[in-house]
N, C-alpha and C positions, 0 to 999 in steps of 0.2 A: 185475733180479728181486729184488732189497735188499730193494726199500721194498715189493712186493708181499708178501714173505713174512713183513713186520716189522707190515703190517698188521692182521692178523688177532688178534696180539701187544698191538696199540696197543687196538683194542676192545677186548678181554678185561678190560684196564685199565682204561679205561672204562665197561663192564659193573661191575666190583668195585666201583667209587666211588660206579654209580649204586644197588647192594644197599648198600653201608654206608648211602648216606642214607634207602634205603628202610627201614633199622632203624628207625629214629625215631619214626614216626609210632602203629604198634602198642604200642610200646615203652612212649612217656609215655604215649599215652592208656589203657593200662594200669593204671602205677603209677597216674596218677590217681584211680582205681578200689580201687587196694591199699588195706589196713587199715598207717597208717604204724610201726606196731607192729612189723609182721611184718619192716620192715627197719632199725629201731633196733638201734644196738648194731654196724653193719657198717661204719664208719668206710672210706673205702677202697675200698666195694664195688667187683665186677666184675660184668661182665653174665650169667654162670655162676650169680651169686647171685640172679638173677631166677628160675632155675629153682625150679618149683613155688609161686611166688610169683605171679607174672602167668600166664596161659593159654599154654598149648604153642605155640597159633597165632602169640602175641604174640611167641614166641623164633625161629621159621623163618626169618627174613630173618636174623637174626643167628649160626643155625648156616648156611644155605649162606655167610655171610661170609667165616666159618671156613673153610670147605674153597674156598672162592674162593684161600686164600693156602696151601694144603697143595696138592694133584698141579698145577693149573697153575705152580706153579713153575717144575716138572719143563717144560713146555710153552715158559713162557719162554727157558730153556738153550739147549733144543733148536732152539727158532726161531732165536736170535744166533747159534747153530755152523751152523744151515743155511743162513743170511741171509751170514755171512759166507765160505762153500765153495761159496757159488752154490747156491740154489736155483732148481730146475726147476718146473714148473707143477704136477707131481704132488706138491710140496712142499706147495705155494701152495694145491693142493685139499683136502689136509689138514689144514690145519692151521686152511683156513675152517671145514671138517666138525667137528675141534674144539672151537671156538670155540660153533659153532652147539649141539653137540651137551649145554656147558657150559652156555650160556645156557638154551639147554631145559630142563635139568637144575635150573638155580635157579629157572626159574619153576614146574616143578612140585614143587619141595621147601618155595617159601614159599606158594604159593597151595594146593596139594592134598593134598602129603606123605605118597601112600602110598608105599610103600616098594618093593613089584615092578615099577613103572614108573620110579621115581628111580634103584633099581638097575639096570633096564634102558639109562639113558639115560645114567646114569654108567659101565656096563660098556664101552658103543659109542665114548663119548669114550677112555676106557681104551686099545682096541681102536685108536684109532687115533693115540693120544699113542706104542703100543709101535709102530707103524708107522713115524712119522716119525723115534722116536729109533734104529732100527732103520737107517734113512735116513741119519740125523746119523754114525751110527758106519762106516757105508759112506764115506760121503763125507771124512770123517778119517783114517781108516785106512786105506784104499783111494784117497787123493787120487789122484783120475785126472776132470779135468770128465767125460768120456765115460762113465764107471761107470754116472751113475745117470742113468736114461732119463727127457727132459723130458716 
């Protein structure tokens, strides 16, 4: 059950790499657009420094990036301590839910970006990242295989 509960883990991964590249293309075809003025003088810049410079739309991929590498962290952990105390199938369904429920989550933050549905869809992943690490801490502290029902 390792490599089923490490899966869900490996995509997420691969999701993140495929939004960092998806930065790019809004990004430059943007600044092409900027007056070069407005970013003289920034030796260094970061991509923070595009705010209010290029179009909000143009910065979306590059905020869910950001939160791509803040709570799924938390996600990561918790998969390696469940992958490695034996995870059960009710692991393995969570942590697809997840997964699905992040990815959902960045397409409607770069493509639509209202805010009570991104909330909504980041609450439910929330909702079930405290599930599993709720899981993680049973299965630690309570090592017993039998504990947590597959």
């Amino acid at each position: 059950m390792q490599a089923q509960m490490l899966a869900p883990a490996a995509v997420l991964v691969v999701w993140t790499m495929i939004v960092l590249f998806w930065i790019i293309p809004p990004r430059f075809g943007s600044l092409a657009k900027v007056d070069k003025s407005e970013l003289s003088g920034k030796a260094g810049g970061r991509g923070q420094d595009l705010e209010g410079v290029i179009p909000d739309k143009a910065n979306w991929p590059a905020h869910n990036h950001t939160h791509l590498h803040e709570q799924p962290t938390l996600f990561y952990a918790t998969v390696v301590i469940l992958a490695i105390m034996g995870a059960g199938a009710v692991d393995v369904l969570l942590a697809w839910g997840y997964v699905a429920f992040r990815i959902l989550h960045s397409l409607w933050q770069i493509l639509v970006n209202k805010l009570p549905v991104r909330f909504g869809l980041f609450l439910v992943s929330t909702i079930i990242l405290i599930a599993l690490a709720i899981r993680a801490v049973m299965a630690t502290l309570f090592y017993n295989p039998g504990a947590l029902p597959t």
